[in-house]
MARFIKOL-862089 format. One record per residue (C-alpha): residue number from 0; residue in one letter; x, y, z. Coordinates in Angstrom, 3 decimals. Example, Ala and Ser with C-alpha at 12.3 -4.5 7.8 and 13.67 -1.06 7.14 Angstrom:
<nodes>
<node 0,"a",<12.300,-4.500,7.800>>,
<node 1,"s",<13.670,-1.060,7.140>>,
</nodes>
This chain:
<nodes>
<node 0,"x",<-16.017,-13.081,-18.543>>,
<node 1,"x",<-19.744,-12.540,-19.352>>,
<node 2,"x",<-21.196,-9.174,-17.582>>,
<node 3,"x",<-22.081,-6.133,-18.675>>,
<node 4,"x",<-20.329,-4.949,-15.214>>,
<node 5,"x",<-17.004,-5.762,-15.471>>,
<node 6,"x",<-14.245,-4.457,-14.049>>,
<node 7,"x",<-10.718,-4.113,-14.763>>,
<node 8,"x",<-8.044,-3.321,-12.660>>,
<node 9,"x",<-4.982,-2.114,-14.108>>,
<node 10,"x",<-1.477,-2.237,-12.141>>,
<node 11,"x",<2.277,-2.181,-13.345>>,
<node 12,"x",<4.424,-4.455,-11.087>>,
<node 13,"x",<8.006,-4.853,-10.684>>,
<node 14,"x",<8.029,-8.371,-8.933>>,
<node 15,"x",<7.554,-7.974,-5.191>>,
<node 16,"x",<4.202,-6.345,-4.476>>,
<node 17,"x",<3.153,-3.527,-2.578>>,
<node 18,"x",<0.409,-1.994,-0.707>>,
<node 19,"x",<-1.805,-1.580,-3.582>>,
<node 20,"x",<-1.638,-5.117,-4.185>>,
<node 21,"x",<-3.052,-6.171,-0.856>>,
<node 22,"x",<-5.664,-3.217,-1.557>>,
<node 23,"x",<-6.618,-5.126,-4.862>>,
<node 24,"x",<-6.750,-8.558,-3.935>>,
<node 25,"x",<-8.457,-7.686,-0.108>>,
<node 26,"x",<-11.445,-5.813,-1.915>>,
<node 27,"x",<-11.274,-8.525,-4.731>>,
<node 28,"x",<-12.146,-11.149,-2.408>>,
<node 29,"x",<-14.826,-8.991,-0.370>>,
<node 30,"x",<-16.521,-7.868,-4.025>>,
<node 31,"x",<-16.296,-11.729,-5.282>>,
<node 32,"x",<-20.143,-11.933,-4.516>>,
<node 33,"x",<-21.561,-8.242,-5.422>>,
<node 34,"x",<-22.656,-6.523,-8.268>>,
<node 35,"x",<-19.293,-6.466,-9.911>>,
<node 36,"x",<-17.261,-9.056,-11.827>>,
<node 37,"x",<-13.735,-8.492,-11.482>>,
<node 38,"x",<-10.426,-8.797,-13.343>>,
<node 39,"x",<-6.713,-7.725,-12.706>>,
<node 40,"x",<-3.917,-6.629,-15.410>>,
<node 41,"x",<-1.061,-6.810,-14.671>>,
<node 42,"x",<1.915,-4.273,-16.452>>,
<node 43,"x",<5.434,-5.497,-16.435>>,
<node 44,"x",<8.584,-5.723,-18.102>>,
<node 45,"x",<9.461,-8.872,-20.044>>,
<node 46,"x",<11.011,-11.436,-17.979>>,
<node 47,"x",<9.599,-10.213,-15.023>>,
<node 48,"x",<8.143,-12.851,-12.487>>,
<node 49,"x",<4.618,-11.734,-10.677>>,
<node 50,"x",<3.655,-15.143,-9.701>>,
<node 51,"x",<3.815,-14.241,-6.081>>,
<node 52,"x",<1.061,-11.353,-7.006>>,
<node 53,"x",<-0.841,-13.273,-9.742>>,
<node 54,"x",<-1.376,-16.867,-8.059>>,
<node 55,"x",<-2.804,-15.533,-4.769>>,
<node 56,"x",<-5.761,-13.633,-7.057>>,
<node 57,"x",<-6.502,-16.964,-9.016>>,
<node 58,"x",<-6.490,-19.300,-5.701>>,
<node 59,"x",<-8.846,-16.389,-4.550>>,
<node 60,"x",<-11.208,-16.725,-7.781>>,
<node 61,"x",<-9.961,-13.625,-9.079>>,
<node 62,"x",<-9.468,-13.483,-13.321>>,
<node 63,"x",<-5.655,-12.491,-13.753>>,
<node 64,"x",<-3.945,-11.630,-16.997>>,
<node 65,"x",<0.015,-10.720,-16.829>>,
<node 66,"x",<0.879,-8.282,-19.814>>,
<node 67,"x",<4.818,-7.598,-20.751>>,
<node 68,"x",<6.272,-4.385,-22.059>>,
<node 69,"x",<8.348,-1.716,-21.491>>,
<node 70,"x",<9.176,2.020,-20.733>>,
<node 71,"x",<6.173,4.141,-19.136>>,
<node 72,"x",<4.154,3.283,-23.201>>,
<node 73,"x",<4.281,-0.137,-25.052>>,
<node 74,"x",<2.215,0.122,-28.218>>,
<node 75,"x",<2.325,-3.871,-27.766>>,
<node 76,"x",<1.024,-3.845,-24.431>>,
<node 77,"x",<-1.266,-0.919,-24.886>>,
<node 78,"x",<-3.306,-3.101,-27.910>>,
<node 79,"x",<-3.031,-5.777,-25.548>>,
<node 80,"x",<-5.090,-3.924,-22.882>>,
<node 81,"x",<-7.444,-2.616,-25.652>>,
<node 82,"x",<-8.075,-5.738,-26.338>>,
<node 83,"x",<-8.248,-6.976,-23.019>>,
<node 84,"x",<-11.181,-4.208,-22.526>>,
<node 85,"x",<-13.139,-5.071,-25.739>>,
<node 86,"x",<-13.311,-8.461,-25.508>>,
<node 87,"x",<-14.533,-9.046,-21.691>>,
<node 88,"x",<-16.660,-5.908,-22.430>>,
<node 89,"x",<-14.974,-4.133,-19.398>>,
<node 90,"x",<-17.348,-0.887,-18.265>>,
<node 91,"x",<-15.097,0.149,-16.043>>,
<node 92,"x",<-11.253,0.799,-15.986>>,
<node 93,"x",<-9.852,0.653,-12.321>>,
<node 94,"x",<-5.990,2.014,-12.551>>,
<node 95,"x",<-3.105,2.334,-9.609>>,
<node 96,"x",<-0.418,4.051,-10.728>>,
<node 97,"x",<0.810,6.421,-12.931>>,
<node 98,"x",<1.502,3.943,-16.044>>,
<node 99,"x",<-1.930,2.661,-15.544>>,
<node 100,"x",<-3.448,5.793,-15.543>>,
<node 101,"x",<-1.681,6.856,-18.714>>,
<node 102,"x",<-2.884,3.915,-20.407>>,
<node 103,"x",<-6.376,4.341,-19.406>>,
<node 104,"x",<-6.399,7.893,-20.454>>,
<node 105,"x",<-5.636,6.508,-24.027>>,
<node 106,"x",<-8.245,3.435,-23.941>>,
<node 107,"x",<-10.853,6.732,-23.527>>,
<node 108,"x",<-9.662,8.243,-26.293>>,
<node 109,"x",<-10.521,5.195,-28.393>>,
<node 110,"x",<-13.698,4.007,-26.663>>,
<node 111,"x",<-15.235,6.964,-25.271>>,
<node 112,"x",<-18.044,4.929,-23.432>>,
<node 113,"x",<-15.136,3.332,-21.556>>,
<node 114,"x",<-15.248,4.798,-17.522>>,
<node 115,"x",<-12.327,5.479,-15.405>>,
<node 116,"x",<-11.508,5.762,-12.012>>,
<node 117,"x",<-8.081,5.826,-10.354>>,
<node 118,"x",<-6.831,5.091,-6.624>>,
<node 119,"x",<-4.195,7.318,-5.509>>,
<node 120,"x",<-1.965,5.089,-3.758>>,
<node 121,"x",<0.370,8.209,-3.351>>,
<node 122,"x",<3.111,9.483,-5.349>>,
<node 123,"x",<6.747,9.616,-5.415>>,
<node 124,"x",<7.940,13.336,-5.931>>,
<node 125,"x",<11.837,12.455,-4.677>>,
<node 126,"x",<13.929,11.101,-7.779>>,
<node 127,"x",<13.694,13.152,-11.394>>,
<node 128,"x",<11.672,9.812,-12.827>>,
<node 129,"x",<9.320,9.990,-9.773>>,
<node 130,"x",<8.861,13.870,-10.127>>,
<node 131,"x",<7.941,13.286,-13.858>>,
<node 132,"x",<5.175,10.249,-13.369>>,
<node 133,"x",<3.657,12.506,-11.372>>,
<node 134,"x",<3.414,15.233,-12.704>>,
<node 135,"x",<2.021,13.586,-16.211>>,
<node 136,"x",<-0.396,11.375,-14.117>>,
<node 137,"x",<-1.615,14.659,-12.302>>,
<node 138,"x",<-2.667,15.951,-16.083>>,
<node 139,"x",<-4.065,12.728,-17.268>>,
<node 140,"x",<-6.273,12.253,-14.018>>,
<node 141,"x",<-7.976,15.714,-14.943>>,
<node 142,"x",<-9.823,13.276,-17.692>>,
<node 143,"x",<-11.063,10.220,-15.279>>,
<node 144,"x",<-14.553,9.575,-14.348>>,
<node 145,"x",<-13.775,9.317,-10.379>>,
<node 146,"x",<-10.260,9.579,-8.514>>,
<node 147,"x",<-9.819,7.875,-5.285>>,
<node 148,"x",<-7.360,8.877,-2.572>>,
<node 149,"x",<-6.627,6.981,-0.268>>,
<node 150,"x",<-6.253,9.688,2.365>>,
<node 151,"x",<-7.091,13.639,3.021>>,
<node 152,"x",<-3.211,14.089,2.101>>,
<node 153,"x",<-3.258,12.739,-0.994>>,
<node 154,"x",<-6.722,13.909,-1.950>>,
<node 155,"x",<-5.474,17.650,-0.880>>,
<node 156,"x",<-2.326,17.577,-3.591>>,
<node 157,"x",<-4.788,15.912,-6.408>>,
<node 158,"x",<-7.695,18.465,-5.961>>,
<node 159,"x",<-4.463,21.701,-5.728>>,
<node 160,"x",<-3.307,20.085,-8.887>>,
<node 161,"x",<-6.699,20.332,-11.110>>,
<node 162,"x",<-8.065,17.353,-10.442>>,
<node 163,"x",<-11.570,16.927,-10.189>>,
<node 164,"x",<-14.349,14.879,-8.878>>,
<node 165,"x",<-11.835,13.234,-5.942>>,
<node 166,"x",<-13.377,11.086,-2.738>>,
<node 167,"x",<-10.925,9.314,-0.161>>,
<node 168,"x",<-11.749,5.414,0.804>>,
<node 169,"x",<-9.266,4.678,3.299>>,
<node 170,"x",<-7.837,1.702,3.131>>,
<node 171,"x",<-9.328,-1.115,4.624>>,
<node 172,"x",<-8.236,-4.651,6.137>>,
<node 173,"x",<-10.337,-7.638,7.771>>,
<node 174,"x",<-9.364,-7.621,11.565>>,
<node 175,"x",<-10.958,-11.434,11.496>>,
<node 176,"x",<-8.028,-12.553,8.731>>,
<node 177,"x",<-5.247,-10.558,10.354>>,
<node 178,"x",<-4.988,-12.386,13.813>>,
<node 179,"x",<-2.066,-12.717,15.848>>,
<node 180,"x",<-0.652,-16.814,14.993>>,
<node 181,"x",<2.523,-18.269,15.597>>,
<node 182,"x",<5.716,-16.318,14.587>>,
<node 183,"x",<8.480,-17.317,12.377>>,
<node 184,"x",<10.352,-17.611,15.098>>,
<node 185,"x",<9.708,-19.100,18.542>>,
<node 186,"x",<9.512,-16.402,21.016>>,
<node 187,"x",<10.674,-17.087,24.437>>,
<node 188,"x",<10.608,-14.912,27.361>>,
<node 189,"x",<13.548,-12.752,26.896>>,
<node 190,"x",<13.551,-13.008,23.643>>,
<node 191,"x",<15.485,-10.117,21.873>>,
<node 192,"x",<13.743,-7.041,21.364>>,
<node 193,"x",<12.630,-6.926,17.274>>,
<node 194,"x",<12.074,-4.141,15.376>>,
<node 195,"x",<10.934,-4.072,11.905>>,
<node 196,"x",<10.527,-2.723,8.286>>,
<node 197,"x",<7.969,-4.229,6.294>>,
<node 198,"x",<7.608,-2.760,2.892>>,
<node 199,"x",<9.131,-2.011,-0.432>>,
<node 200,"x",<12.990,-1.175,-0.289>>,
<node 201,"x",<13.043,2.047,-2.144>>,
<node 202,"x",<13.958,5.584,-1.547>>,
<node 203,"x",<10.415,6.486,-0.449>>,
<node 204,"x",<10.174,4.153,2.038>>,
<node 205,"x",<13.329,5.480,3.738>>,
<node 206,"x",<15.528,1.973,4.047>>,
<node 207,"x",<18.721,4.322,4.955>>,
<node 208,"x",<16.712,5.875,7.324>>,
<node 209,"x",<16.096,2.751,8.919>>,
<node 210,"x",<19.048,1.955,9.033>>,
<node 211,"x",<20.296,5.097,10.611>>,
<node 212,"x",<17.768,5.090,13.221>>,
<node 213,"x",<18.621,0.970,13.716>>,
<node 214,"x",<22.153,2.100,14.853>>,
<node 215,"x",<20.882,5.116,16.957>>,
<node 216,"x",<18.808,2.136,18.698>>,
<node 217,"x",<21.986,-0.101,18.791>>,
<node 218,"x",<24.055,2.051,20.774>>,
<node 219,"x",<21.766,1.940,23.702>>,
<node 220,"x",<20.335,-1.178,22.861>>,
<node 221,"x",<23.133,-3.416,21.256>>,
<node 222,"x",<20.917,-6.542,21.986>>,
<node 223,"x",<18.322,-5.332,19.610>>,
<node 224,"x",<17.575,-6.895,16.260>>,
<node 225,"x",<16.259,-5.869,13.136>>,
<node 226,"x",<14.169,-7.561,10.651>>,
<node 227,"x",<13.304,-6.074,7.066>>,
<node 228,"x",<10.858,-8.049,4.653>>,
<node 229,"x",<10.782,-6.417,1.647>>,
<node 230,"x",<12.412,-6.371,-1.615>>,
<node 231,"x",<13.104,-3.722,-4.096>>,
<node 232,"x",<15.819,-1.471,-5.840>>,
<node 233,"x",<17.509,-0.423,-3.000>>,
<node 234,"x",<17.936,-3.612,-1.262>>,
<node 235,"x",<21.570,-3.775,-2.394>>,
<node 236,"x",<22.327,0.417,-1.033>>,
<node 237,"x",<20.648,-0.859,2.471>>,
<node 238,"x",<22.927,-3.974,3.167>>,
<node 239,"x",<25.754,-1.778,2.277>>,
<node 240,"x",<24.470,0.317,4.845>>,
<node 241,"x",<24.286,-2.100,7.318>>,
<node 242,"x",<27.832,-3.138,6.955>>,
<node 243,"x",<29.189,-0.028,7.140>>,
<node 244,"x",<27.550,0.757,10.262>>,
<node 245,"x",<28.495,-2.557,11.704>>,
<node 246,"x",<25.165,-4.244,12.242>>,
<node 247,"x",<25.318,-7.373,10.186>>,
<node 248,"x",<25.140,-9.428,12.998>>,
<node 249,"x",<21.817,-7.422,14.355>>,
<node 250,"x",<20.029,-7.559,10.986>>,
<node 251,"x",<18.037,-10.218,9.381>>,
<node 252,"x",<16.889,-9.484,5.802>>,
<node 253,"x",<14.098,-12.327,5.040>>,
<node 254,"x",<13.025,-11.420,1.691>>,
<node 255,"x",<9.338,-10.398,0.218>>,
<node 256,"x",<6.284,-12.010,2.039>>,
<node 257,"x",<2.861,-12.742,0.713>>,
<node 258,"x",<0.302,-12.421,3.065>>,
<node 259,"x",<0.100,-15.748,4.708>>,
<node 260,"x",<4.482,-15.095,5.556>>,
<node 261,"x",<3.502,-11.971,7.158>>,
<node 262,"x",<1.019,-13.251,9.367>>,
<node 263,"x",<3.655,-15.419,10.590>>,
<node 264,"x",<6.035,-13.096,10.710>>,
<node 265,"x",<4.143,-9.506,12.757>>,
<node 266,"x",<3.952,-11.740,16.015>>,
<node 267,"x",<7.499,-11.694,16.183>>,
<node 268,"x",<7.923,-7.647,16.526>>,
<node 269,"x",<7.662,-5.440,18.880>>,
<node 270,"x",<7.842,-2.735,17.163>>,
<node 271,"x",<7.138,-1.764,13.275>>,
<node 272,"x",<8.866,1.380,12.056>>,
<node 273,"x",<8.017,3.314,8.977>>,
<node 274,"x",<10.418,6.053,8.359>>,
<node 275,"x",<8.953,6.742,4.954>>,
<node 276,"x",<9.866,9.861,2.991>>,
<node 277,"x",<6.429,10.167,1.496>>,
<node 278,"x",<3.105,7.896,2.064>>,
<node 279,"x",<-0.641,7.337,1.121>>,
<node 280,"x",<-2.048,5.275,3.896>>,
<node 281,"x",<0.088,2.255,4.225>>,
<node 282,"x",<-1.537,-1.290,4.771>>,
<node 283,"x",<1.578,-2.073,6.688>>,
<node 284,"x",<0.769,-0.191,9.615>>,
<node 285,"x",<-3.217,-1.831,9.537>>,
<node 286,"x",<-1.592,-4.854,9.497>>,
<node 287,"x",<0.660,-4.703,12.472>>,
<node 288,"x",<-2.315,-2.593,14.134>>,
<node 289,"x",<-4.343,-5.602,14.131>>,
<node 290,"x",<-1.843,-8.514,14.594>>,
<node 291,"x",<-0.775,-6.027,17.744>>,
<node 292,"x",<2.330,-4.979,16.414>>,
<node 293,"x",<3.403,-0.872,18.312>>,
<node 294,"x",<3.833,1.321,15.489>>,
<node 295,"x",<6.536,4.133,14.924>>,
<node 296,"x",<6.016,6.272,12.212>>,
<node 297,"x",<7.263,9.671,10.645>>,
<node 298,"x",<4.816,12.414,10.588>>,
<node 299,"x",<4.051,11.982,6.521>>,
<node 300,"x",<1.570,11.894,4.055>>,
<node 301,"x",<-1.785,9.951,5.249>>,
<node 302,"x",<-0.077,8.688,8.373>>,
<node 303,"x",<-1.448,11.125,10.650>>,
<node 304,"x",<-4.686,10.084,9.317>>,
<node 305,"x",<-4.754,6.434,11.132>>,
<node 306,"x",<-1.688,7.209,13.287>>,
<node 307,"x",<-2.672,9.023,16.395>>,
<node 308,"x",<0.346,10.231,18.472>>,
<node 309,"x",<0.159,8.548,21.691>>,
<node 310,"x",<-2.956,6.823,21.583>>,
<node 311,"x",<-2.191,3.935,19.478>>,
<node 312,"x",<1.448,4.536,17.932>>,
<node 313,"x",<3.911,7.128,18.173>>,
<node 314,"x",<4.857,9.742,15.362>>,
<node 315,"x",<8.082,11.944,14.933>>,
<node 316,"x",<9.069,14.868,12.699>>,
<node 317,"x",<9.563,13.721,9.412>>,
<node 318,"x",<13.673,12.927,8.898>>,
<node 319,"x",<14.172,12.787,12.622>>,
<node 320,"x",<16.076,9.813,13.270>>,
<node 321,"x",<16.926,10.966,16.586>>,
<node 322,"x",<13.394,11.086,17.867>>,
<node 323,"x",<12.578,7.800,15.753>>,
<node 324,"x",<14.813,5.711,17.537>>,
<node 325,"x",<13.897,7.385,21.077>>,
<node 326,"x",<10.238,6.289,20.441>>,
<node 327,"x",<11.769,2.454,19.973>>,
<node 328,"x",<13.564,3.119,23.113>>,
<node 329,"x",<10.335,4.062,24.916>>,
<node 330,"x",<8.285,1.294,23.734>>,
<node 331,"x",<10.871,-1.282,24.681>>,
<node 332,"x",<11.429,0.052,28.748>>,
<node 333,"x",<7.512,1.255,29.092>>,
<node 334,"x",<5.815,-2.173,28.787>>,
<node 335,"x",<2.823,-0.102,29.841>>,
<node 336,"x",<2.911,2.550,27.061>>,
<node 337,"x",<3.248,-0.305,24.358>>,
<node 338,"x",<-0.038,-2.384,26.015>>,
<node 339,"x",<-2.270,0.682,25.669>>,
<node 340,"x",<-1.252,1.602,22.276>>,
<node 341,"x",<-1.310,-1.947,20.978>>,
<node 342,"x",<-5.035,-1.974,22.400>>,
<node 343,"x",<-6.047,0.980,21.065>>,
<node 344,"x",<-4.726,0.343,17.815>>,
<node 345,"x",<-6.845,-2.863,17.446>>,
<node 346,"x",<-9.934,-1.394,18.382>>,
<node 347,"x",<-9.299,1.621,16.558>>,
<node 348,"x",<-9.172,-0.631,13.129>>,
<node 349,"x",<-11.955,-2.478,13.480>>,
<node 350,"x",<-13.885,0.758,14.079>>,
<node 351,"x",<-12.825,2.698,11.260>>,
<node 352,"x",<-10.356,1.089,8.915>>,
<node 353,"x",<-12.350,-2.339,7.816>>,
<node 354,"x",<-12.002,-3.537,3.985>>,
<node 355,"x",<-15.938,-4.054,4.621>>,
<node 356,"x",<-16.511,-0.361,5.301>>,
<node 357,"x",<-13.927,-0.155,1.987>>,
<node 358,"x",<-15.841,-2.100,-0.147>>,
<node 359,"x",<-19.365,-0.638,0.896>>,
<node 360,"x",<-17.624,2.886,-0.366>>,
<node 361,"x",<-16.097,1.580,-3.611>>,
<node 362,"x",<-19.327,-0.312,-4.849>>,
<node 363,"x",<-20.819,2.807,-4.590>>,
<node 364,"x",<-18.715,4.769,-6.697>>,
<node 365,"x",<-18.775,2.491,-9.580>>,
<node 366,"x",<-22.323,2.635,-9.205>>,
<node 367,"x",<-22.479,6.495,-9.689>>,
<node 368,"x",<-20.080,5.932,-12.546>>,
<node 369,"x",<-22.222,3.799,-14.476>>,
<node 370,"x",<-25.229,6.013,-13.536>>,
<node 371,"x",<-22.836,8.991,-15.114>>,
<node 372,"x",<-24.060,11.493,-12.251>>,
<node 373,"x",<-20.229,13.270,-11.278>>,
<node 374,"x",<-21.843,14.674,-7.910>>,
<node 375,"x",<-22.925,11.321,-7.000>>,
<node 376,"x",<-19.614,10.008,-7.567>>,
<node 377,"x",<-17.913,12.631,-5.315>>,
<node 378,"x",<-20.275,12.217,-2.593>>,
<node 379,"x",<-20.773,8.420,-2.329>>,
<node 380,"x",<-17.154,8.043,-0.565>>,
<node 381,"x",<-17.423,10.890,1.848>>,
<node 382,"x",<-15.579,9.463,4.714>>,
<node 383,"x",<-17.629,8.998,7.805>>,
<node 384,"x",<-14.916,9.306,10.434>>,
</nodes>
């Protein structure tokens, strides 16, 4: 890679991918002809297959390098990434997570010229591991260049914590890609009524609390089904869950999706639910906004931020099960309710959530970086909502 502006973004990955993912390769692609040359890093354990991640970025153009370790610091894979950094002359260090950030506050320690900048995807405070990450990444962030939230919420912890010199880019998505198609399955007039979790299946993400408020919805509804794309560590608790509750026979668990899947798969819900413990600003719910997909959400993190209660999706009490699986109820008998929230939804992204709009914001940080003006930095992604 021959530029004096390249960039580097850093991510550790587990196998399926995440919201953060889409981020990097939907801005990848937008950025392919600006002022920016791109690559992606990607952190992960030996063994571990990102394929599904990596190939998507290469078929899009993007430079992709996989990098295996362990534990939150490999010295291995930390001289890897130095290396990585000194020999495509990266200016800029672009990190997503806590390990990232860690790594990146290292790099600077060695190559002071190096700049960093970090989005806040949002953090996971509810097991001890989670609690620790952040906590160290809230101290190493204190160092970076720039810090990028990707909501008001998450901006509002960083900036209590110490953190300076914080903007928020929303997440963005292109309303022209994300288009309603042909579902996975065919959908006939009284077809059954589908709701859905799309999304990593860990405790943040509430999968238990899915399947809580699926059986709340089954006992008025026992015709409903249930569809959950996604993989992750607690895949194995949730189809225990399931069983117990007696719902194997409503639930169909299809696996991770890469973006061209879940295009097939949004026109065949009704609803999308997101009874998440803890959030940023999920892509999930600009996805199914678009591809006009109702959305049910708890009350967390940057959800209130693109969620508007009753105007296009509903929101209940974080942990309320109860009202979670009323909301489903609603949208399935008021065919009316569901038409003007899908409608407003749709509009609402192309308005103010577009990965141009993203893009525009993000170019302009790294701009300020370079330029090494800190106000600059802070005010270039002012959000214009």
């Amino acid at each position: 890679m021959s530029s004096d502006r390249v960039i580097a973004h850093l991510r550790c990955a587990s196998g399926g991918g995440g919201g953060a993912d889409r981020v990097i390769a939907n801005t990848g692609r937008e950025m392919q002809n600006g002022p920016f040359r791109q690559a992606v890093i990607y952190l992960v354990k030996a063994g571990t297959d990102v394929s599904g991640l990596v190939n998507p970025l290469r078929q899009l153009g993007l430079f992709c390098q996989v990098m295996s370790g362990c534990r939150i610091f490999d010295v291995r894979q930390f001289l890897a990434v130095r290396r990585f950094v000194r020999e495509n002359k990266v200016c800029i260090l672009h990190c997503h997570d806590a390990k990232a950030d860690v790594y990146g506050f290292l790099l600077r320690l060695i190559q002071p010229s190096l700049k960093l900048v970090s989005t806040l995807h949002g953090w996971t405070e509810k097991t001890r591991r989670g609690r620790f990450y952040s906590r160290l990444d809230k101290v190493v962030l204190r160092r970076f260049d720039a810090v990028i939230a990707v909501s008001e919420h998450t901006a509002k912890i960083a900036r209590e914590k110490g953190v300076q010199r914080v903007s928020v880019v929303h997440n963005g998505i292109d309303p022209k890609e994300w288009n309603p198609g042909l579902p996975e399955g065919p959908r006939q007039e009284g077809h059954p009524f589908a709701v859905g979790f799309v999304g990593r299946i860990s405790a943040e993400k509430g999968p238990l609390e899915f399947v809580e408020t699926a059986h709340a919805v089954f006992l008025k509804k026992p015709d409903s089904r249930f569809v959950v794309i996604g993989e992750g560590p607690d895949l194995p608790a949730m189809k225990t869950a399931v069983a117990e509750a007696g719902l194997s026979g409503n639930f169909d668990f299809r696996g991770y999706h890469l973006p061209e899947a879940l295009k097939r798969a949004y026109p065949g819900l009704d609803v999308l639910v997101l009874p998440s413990r803890c959030e940023g600003l999920p892509m999930t719910i600009l996805e199914a906004f678009t591809m006009g997909v109702c959305v049910t959400a708890f009350s967390v993190g940057g959800i209130p931020e693109v969620v508007i209660h009753g105007h296009n999706g509903l929101l209940a009490p974080p942990g309320n099960v109860t009202d979670l699986a009323a909301q489903i109820l609603a949208l399935r008998q008021d065919s009316c309710l569901s038409a003007r929230l899908r409608i407003n939804a749709k509009a609402d992204v192309a308005s103010h959530f577009s990965v141009q709009a993203q893009v525009r914001k993000l170019e302009a940080v790294y701009r300020n970086m370079l330029q090494a003006d800190p106000d600059k930095i802070l005010n270039s992604a002012r959000p214009t909502r």
